[in-house]
KOLKE-831794 format. One line per 4 residues: number of its first residue (from 1); for each residue y, z, x of C-alpha. Coordinates in Angstrom, 1 decimal. Example, Ala and Ser with C-alpha at 12.3 -4.5 7.8 and 13.67 -1.06 7.14 Angstrom:
1	-4.5:7.8:12.3  -1.1:7.1:13.7;
//
This chain:
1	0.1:9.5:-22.5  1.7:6.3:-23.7  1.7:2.7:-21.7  5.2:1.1:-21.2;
5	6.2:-2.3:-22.7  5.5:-3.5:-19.1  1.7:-1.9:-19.2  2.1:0.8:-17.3;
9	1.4:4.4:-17.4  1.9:7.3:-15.1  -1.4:8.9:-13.2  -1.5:12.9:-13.8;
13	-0.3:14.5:-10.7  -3.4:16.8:-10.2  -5.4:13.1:-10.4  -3.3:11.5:-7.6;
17	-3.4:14.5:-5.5  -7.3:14.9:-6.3  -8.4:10.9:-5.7  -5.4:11.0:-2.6;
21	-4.0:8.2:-4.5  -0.2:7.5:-2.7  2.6:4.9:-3.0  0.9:1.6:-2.0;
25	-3.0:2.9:-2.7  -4.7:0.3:-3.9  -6.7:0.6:-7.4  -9.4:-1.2:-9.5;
29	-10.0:-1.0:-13.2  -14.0:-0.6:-14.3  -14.9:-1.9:-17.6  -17.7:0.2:-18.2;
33	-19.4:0.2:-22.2  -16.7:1.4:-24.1  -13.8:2.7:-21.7  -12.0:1.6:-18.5;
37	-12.4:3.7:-15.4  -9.7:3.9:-12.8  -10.9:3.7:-9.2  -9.4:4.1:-5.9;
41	-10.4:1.2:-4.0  -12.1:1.8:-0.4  -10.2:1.3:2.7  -7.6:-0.7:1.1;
45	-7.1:-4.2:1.4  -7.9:-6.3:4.1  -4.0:-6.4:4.9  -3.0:-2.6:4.5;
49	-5.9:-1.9:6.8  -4.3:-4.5:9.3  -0.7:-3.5:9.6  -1.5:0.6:8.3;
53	-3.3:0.3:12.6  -0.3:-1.0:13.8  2.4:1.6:12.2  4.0:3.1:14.6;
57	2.8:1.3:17.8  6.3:-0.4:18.7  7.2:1.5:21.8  10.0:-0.8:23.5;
61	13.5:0.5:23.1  15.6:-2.1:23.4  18.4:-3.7:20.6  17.8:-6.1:18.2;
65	20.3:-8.5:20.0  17.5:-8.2:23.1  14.8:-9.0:20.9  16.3:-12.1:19.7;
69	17.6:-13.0:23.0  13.4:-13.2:24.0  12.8:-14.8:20.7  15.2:-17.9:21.1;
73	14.5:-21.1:22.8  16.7:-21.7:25.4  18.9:-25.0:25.2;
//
């Protein structure tokens, strides 16, 4: 495995499907002696654990003209 001139490398497969590391998971690097662990971080952040609640609750069907129109001061 080799790291890109940006720093980046690509997680094995088998290792993202074995930790459940996804698009958007967030990670921490563990200095540890002589070698770096990757770890998936718990929970995620404070912010993915916000909005990740809130994905899919929208249930009003209306367009976004309406929603504007409730958004806009009048006058």
């Amino acid at each position: 495995m080799r790291v890109t001139t940006k720093g980046q490398v690509t997680i094995p497969q088998h290792i993202r499907e074995k930790l459940g590391i996804t698009p958007a998971t967030e990670v921490d690097f563990v200095e540890e002696e002589d070698r770096i662990l990757l770890v998936k971080r718990k929970g995620g952040g404070a912010a993915t654990r916000k909005f990740t609640k809130l994905r899919g609750v929208a249930t009003v069907k209306m367009t976004t003209e309406e929603i504007m129109a409730l958004t806009r001061k009048d006058g």
